[in-house]
Each structure stands twice: as C-alpha cells, then as structure tokens.
N, C-alpha and C positions, 0 to 999 in steps of 0.2 A: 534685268531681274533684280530685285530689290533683298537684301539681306532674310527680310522678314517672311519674305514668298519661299523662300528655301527653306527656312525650319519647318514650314506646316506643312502635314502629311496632305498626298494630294486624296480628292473624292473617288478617284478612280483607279484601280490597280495598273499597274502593268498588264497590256493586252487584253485586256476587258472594255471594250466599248461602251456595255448598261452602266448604270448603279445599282448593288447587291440591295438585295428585298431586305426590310424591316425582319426582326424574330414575329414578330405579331403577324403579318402575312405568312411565314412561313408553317409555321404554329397551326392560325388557322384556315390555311389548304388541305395540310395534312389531319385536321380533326374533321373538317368538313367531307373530305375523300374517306377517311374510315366512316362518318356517320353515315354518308348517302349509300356508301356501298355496303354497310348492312342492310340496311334499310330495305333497299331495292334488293337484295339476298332474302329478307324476310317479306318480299310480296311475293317475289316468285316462288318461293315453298310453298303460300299460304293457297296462293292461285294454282299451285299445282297440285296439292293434296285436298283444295274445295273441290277441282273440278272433277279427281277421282274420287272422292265421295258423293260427289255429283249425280255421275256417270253410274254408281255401284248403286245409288239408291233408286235410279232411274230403271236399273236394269231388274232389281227386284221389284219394284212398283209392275213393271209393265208383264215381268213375269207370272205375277199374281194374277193380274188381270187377264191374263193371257188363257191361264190354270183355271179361273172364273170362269170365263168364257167356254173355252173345250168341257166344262162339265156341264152348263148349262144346255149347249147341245148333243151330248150326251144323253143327256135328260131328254130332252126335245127327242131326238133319234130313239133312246128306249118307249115312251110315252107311243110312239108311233109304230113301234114295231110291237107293243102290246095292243094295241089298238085294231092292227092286221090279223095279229093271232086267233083271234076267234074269229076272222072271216073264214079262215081257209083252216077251221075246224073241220068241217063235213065235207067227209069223202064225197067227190065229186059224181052224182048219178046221174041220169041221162034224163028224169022227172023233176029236180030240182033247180033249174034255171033260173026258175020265178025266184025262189028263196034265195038263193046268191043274189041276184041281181038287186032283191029289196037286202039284203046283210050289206051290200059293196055301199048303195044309195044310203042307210045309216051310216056308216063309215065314214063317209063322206062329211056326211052331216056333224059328224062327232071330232073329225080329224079334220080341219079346213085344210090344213098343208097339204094333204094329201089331193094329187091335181085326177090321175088318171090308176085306174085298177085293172090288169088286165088280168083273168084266170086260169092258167094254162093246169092240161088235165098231165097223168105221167107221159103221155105219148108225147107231148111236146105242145101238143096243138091246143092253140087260142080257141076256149071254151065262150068266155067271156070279155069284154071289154066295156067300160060304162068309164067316160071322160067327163072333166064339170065344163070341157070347151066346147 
C-alpha cells in the first residue's frame, strides 16, 4: 500500500457494501412519492364521490320515472273504472238483459283493455258474461 492510498478517504464506509445514492435521487424519490401519493389520493376521492353522485342521480332519475309511471296507470286504471261505472248503473231487472248485454258490447268497444265483463246480480249469481275471446 502506497503512502498516497492511505490519505484518501475510501468510497465505501465501513460495513456498507452499496455506494450511498446522490442528494438528487434521494430528493427526487421523496418528491416523486409525495406527488404520486396525492395524486392517486385525489382520484380516489374524485372516483369515489363521482360514483355517489352517480348512484344519487341515478336513483332519483329512476324514481321519477318510476312516480311517472304508477300515475299513468292510475290514470289508465281510473279511465276504466269510469268507464265501468255507467255499466252497472241500472239496477239489474229480469227484462233488461238485452240493454246490459248492448251497455257491456259499448264498453268494450270504448275500453279495448277491458277483455271480459261478467254481471253478477246481489245473490251472487252470474247474470251475465259477454268475452271479446
């Protein structure tokens, strides 16, 4: 070993095997590790508070429709039960058969929904029945 080899500090410490990183690597891992982990911090909020705005607009969307819907057949269902209403106006007589039978055959004609009418008197019993099958 030469005089000159002993003054200079060696590359490597005692018990260290690597050589110690640059400040510049070290610098930028640690700026690089804070940017990506906000980062990725501010998509998961963003994706998590899109997707419950998402979900909240979706549920009143469909509610709506939903509320549209059951009144339209409401509508449909009231339209048909006024429809019915003046069939079974007149008391039911034992001469009037004819007259039901042609009131139930308009009915028909006015209500397509309406498939089958049957007339039951108070006793219980089927007066009438007129089907479009």
């Amino acid at each position: 070993m030469s005089p000159a080899d002993g003054d200079r500090p060696s590359r490597q410490m005692p018990g260290r095997s690597s050589p110690r990183w640059p400040l510049f690597g070290k610098y930028f891992i640690v700026l690089f590790g804070a940017v990506v982990v906000t980062l990725l911090a501010n998509g998961l909020s963003e994706a998590l508070f899109g997707y419950r705005d998402l979900t909240a607009s979706l549920s009143r969307t469909l509610g709506a429709q939903a509320q549209f819907a059951a009144e339209r057949i409401g509508g449909f269902l009231d339209g048909i039960v006024g429809e019915l209403g003046w069939v079974v106006q007149l008391p039911w007589s034992p001469g009037n058969e004819q007259r039901h039978r042609v009131d139930v055959l308009r009915l028909m004609q006015l209500a397509p929904a309406i498939v089958d009418v049957i007339l039951i008197d108070s006793a219980g019993v089927e007066k009438l029945h007129v089907s479009r099958v």
